[in-house]
N, C-alpha and C positions, 0 to 999 in steps of 0.2 A: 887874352887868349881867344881866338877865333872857336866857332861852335859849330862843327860840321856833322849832321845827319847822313847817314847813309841808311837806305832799305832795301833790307835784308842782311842776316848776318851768320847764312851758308860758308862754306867751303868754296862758291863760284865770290862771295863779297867779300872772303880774308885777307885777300890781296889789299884792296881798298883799307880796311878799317887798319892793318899794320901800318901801310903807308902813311896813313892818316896820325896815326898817333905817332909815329919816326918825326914828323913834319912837325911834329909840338901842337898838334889841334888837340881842341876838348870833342870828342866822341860821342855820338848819341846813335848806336844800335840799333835797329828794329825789327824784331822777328817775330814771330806767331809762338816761334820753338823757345822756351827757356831753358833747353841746353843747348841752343844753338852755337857752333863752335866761336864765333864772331866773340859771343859773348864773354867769353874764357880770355879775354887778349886784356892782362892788365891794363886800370885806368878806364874803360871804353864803359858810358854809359848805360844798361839795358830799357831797354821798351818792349815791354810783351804785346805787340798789338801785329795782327794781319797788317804787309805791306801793301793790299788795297784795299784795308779799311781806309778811306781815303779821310774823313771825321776826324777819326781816333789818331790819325797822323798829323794832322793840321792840327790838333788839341795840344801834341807833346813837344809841336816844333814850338810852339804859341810860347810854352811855358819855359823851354829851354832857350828861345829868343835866341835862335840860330842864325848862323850866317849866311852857311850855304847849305843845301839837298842834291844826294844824287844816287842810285842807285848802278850795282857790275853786271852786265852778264845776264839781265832778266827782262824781260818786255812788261808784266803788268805793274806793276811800281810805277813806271811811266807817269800814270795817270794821277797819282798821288804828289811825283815829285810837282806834276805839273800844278796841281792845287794848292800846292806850298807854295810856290815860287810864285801865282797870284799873287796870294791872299797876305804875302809876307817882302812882297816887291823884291826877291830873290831871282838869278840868275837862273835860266834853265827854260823848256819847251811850253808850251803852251798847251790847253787843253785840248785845241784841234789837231796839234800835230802829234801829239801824245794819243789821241785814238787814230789819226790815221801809222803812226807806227805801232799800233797794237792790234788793230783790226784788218784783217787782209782784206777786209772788201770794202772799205774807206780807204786803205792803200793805193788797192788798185786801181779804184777811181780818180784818186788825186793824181798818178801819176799815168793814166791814159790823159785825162783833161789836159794833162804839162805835155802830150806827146814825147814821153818817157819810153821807149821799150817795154813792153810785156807781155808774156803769153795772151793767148784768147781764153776768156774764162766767166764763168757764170755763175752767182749767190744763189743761194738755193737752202731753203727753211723748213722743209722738207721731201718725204720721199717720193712723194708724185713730183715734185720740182724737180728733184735731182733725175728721175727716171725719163723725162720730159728734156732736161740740159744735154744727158750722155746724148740723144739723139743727134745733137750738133758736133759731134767730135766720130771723122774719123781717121783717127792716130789714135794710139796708147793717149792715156789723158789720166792727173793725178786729184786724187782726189782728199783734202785737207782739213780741218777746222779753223774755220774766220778766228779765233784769239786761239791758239794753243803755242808751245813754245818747247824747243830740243827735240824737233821731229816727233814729237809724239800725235797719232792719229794719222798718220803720213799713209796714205795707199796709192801704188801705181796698177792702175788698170790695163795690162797690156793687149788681152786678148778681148778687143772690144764687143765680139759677138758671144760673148759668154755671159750669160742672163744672171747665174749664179754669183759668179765674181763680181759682175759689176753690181749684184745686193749687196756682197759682200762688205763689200770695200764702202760704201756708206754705213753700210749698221757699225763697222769697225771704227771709224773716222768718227759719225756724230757722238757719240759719251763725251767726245775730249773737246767738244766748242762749247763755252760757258754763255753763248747767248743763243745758243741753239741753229746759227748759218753755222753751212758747208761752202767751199768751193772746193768748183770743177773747176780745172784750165788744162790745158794741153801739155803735154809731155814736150818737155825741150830737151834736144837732144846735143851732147855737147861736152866742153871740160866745165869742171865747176869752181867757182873763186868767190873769196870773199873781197870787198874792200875795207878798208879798218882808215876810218877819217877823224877831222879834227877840224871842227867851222869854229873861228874868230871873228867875231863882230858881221857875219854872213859871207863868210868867206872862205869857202873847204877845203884844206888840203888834206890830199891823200897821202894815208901814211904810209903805207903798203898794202899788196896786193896777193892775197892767200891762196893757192894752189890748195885744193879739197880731194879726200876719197872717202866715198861713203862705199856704204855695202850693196848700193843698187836696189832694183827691186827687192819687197813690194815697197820696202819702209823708208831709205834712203836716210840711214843714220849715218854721220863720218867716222871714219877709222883710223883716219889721218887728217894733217894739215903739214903747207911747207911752206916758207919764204926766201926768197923772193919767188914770184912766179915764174915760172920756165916757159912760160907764153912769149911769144915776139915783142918786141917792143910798140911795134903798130898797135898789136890789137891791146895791150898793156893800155897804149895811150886811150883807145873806144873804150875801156874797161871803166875805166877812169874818170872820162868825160860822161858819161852814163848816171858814175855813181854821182858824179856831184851835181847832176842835173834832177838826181832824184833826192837826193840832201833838200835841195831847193825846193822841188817840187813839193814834198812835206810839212816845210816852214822851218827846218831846223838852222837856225842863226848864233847859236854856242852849245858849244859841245861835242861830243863824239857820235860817230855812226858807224855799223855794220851792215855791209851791201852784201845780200847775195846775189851772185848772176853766176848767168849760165851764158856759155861761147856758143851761138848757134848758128848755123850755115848763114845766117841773117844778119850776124851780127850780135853784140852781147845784147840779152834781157834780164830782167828784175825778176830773180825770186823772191827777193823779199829785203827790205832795210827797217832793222830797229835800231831806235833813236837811243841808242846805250853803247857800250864795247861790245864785242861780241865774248861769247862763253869760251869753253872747250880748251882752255890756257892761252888763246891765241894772243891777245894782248897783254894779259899777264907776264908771259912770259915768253912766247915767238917773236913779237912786234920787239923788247927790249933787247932780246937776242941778237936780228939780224939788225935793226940801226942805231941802240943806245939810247932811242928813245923811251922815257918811264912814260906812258903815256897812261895809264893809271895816275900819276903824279899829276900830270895834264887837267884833267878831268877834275880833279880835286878843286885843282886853282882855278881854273873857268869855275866851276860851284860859287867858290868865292870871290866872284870876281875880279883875279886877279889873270896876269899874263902866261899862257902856256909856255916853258921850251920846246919846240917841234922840230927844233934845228937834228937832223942824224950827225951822229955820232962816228960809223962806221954804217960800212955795207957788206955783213954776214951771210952765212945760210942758219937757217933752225929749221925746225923738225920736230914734230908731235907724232908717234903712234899708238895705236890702240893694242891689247892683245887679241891672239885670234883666239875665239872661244865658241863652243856651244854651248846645250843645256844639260844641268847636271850638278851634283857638289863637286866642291873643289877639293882634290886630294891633295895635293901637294905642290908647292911650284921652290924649285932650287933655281940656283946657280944666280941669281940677284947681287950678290957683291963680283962676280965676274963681270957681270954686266957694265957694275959702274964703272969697273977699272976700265973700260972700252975708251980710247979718244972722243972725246966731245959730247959723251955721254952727260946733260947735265942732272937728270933727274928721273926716279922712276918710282912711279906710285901705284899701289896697291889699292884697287877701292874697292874689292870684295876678295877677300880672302879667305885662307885652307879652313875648309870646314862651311861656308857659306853655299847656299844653294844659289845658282847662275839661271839666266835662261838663254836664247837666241838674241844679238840685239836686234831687239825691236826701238828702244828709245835712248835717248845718252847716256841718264840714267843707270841702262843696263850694263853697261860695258863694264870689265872687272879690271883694268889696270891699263896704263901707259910708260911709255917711254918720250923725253925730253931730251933735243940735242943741241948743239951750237959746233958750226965749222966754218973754213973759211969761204967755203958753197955751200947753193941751196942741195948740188948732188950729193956733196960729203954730207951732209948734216943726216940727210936721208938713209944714204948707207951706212951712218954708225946707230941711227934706229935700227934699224931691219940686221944688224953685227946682234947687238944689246937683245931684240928678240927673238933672235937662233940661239942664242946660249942662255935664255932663261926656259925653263922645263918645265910646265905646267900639264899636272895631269887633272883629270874632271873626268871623275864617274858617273854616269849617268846616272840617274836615276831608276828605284826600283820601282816597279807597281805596288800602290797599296800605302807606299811611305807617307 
């Protein structure tokens, strides 16, 4: 029986470790959390160890003498898988390309160098740097931490001659960079998409292409996702040719990527590609929605080096949305079993419920619940989200002073 590591063992890696153990692999877990829910999934090995303790991870694959490593949905693991997959002649990225997809400003360099698309932007380690960088920006320009991950630390500066804000928006951002850079780069203005790929032996194909909504400024968290993208085919095609130009430009030669870009009057650019799936259910469960690809399953097999199926299946619509919410506790929310009965309704989760204190989303994290769809378009799949969340009722008291 084959021995397959996964790091992490959240709610974004459950997908992964069920799969995994469906497929008849022996499971080896690994979370910081020892109630992590991963770990609850009969059969599945636990490791209580940080997934960048990168040591302590190369110690438990060492002794489990695994096959393959990989971790869903999260960017610093990367660096761990990459150290495994040294040190144990295992499938998977390397330790250059593992920090330039975890570092935005190793990113950005590697793919300015590959002349890759991407905003104008500037590293900056502190706040004489950064007060010194806004100087060269005038557009709106966002301001981010070099390693952070699900929008957190996210600020859009729009009103450039405002001294306050533009403090602001750095004191906010630097808590959430673990090696202490910032980037600055310019506000792109535009639709937003993901790409969700799959490189065999150096070779990417794109699996689909995700139509995004976030909440906009300052934080720019999604509230949705849709597939196929409702973009023209042309610029589909620039979308595409982009991302796998920046697959390469990184070094990644097996495995999966998530591209962000933005459509700008210029042409698509690079927010940002980590060398993993992306989060948010998007390949969980969007990506097997609209082509029948398990592309989780994918992943597994490249680990092990074995052959992906990438072949589609069909060509669907799916649909992710978020609920609308402010800050506040949650008094009640009904009407969830109407909801499901809705066409194409496939899924609707709860991640903070009655009785829980909410706040504005600021990070993904925050958001209190979704809806999942599948139809035979990306418009239908859309419209039986936004069906599903007109007849769910969610009330949220605010909070009192003093509480």
């Amino acid at each position: 029986m084959k021995k397959l590591m996964i790091l992490g063992a959240s709610i974004l890696q459950l997908p992964a470790i069920q799969k995994a153990v469906e497929m008849g692999l022996e499971v080896i877990a690994v979370d910081m959390n020892p109630d992590a829910v991963g770990f609850k999934v009969p059969g599945v090995f636990r490791e209580v160890i940080s997934t960048i303790d990168i040591d302590g991870i190369v110690e438990a694959a060492k002794k489990h003498k695994i096959d393959g490593i990989m971790t869903l949905a999260t960017d610093m693991p990367m660096r761990s898988v990459a150290a495994v997959a040294k040190e144990m002649g295992l499938i998977g990225i390397d330790a250059e390309t593992a920090l330039k997809a975890t570092n935005k400003v190793e990113m950005r360099k590697a793919l300015h160098d590959a002349q890759v698309p991407i905003p104008k932007f500037f590293k900056v380690s502190n706040e004489n740097e950064y007060m010194e960088a806004v100087k060269h920006f005038n557009v709106p320009f966002i301001v981010k931490p070099a390693d952070s991950s699900g929008s957190r630390g996210i600020f859009e500066v729009k009103d450039i001659t405002n001294e306050r804000v533009i403090s602001e928006a750095y004191r906010y951002c630097y808590p959430y960079s673990r090696v202490g850079d910032v980037v600055v780069e310019e506000y792109m203005n535009g639709p937003e998409v993901s790409v969700e790929t799959i490189s065999v032996d150096g070779t990417c194909h794109v699996i689909q292409i995700t139509d995004k909504l976030t909440t906009g400024a300052p934080h720019y968290v999604e509230t949705g996702h849709s597939q196929p993208t409702q973009l023209s085919k042309d610029v589909s095609n620039q979308i595409a040719d982009v991302a796998k130009a920046a697959n390469k430009a990184i070094g990644i030669v097996n495995g999966p990527s998530h591209t962000e870009i933005i459509v700008t009057s210029e042409g698509p650019k690079i927010v940002e590609i980590g060398a993993r799936l992306g989060g948010d259910n998007i390949n969980t469960h969007l990506v097997p929605l609209s082509t029948g690809i398990n592309i989780v399953e994918c992943c597994i097999k490249i680990a092990l080096g074995e052959k992906p199926d990438i072949k589609p299946k069909w060509n669907k619509g799916s649909a992710i949305q978020y609920f609308n919410q402010h800050a506040g506790i949650i008094k009640s929310i009904d009407g969830i079993e109407e909801a499901k009965n809705i066409k194409g309704v496939q899924q609707i989760s709860i991640v903070h419920g009655v009785g829980e204190e909410i706040t504005e989303v600021t990070s993904s994290g925050a958001r209190m619940g979704f809806v999942i769809a599948q139809d035979k378009d990306v418009e239908s799949a859309i419209n039986d989200c936004e069906s599903a969340l007109k007849t769910i009722n969610v009330t949220i008291n605010k909070k009192e002073e003093g509480e």
